[in-house]
Residue, then its C-alpha position, 0 to 999 in steps of 0.5 A: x497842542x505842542x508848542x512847536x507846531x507854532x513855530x519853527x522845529x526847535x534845535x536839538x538837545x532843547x530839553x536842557x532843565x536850565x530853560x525851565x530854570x530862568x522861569x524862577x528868577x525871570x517875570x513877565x515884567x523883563x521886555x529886553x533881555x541879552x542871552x550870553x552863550x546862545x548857543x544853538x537857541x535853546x534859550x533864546x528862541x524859545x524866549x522870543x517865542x513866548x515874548x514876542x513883545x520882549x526884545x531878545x538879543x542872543x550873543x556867542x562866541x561861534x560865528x557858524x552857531x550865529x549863522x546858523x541861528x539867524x539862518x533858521x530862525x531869524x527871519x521868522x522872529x523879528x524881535x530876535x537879534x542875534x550876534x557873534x562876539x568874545x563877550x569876554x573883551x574888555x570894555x565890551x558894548x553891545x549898543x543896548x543895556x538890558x531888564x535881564x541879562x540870562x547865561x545857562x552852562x557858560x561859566x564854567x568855560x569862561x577863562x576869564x571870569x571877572x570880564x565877563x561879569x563886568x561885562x553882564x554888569x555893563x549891559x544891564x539897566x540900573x535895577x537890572x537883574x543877571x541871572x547865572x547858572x552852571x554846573x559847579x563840579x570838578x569833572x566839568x570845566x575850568x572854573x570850580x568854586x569853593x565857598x558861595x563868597x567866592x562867587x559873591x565877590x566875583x559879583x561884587x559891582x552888584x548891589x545884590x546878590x543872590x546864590x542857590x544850589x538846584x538839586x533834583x531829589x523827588x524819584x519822579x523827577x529823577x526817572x525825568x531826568x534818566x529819561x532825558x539823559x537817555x534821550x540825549x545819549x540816542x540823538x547827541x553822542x557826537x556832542x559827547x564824544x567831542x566834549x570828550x576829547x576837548x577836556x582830554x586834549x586843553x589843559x584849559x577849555x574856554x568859550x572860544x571853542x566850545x560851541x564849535x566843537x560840541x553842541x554845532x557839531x550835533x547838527x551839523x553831522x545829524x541827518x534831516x530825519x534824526x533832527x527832525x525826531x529829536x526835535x519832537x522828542x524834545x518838545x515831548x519831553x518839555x511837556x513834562x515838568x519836573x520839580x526842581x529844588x532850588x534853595x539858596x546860601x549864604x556862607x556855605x561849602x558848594x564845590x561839586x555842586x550840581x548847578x548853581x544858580x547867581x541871581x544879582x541885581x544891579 
């Protein structure tokens, strides 16, 4: 049975393969877990819907992206909560420390990198684990690192730190992704114009206005009946579970990366 006949339609563009990702470095064992950038919920409420035992707490910068999660889902999962903040000001406290602290596509936006992970550091138990992923490419965003210890020393309050490099690389899991990628281009080409126009227009792009001008826009523009299409499209296509290359480094070259994956423990 298709997991969304159990809930609420999902948001979307859920078929992001970062979600899919966090089961490598997330366990049954995480009971709280803070999802920094939540954007329109892909990773949290699914989370919460799987863990209806775990506390989720979903934080973003759009307070429209919050108001409209809470709208949607809110009610329905009480062991989400969800809040708008500048997770990037300094001394930042949510008010709980946390097993997991989950960020997917958020680094690369961040304009200032080292708050924020002194911020993921604050809110995380002692053994605690932060788990990190975005895209490391020179077309896409603001932060590009050079050297895996560039990452490390951003990292460096952390007793241990973990990084890997994903890439896709069976011809399966490539017809996969073409697929999804054709997928997002029919239901989310206002998020991709908009993504657009923002790197052409800011020499310097950071979570302050992204989620307001790409992935709300989508639902905000798209009427009932394309949502409602995109949202079973999405839980189709999540059915379907790719094969992912996950292999981590040590001292290595990973500009243009596709994705890079930060597992640090506290």
């Amino acid at each position: 049975m298709f997991s969304v006949l159990k809930r609420p339609f999902g948001p979307p563009n859920a078929v992001i393969y970062s979600y899919e990702l966090s089961r490598f470095f997330l366990d049954e064992s995480v009971n709280s877990i803070l999802e920094v950038g939540c954007g329109i919920g892909i990773f949290a409420v699914r989370y919460a819907s799987s863990r209806r035992d775990a506390f989720v707490m979903g934080v973003d910068q759009s307070t429209k992206t919050i108001e409209f999660l809470s709208s949607k889902y809110g009610k329905y999962y009480k062991n989400l909560h969800l809040k708008s903040c500048d997770f990037c000001e300094e001394g930042l406290y949510l008010g709980n420390v946390f097993d997991a602290v989950y960020s997917s596509d958020v680094m690369e936006h961040v304009t200032n990198t080292q708050c924020f992970v002194d911020n993921i550091y604050r809110h995380l138990r002692v053994g605690g684990k932060a788990v990190v992923n975005f895209p490391n490419e020179t077309n896409h965003g603001i932060n590009h690192f050079s050297e895996a210890d560039d990452v490390r020393n951003l990292f460096a309050a952390f007793r241990d730190v973990r990084i890997s490099i994903v890439n896709i690389k069976h011809p399966g899991d490539k017809l996969w992704f073409a697929a999804r990628a054709c997928y997002e281009h029919l239901f989310s080409r206002s998020t991709k114009e908009a993504r657009k126009r923002l790197y052409s227009e800011r020499e310097e792009q950071g979570i302050d206005h992204f989620e307001d001008s790409t992935c709300f826009q989508f639902i905000n523009n798209q009427g009932k009946i394309r949502n409602f299409v995109a949202s079973i499209l999405a839980e189709v296509f999540l059915l379907i579970k790719p094969t992912i290359d996950v292999h981590q480094v040590e001292r290595a070259q990973i500009l243009n990366s596709p994705r890079l994956v930060v597992v640090a423990t506290k």
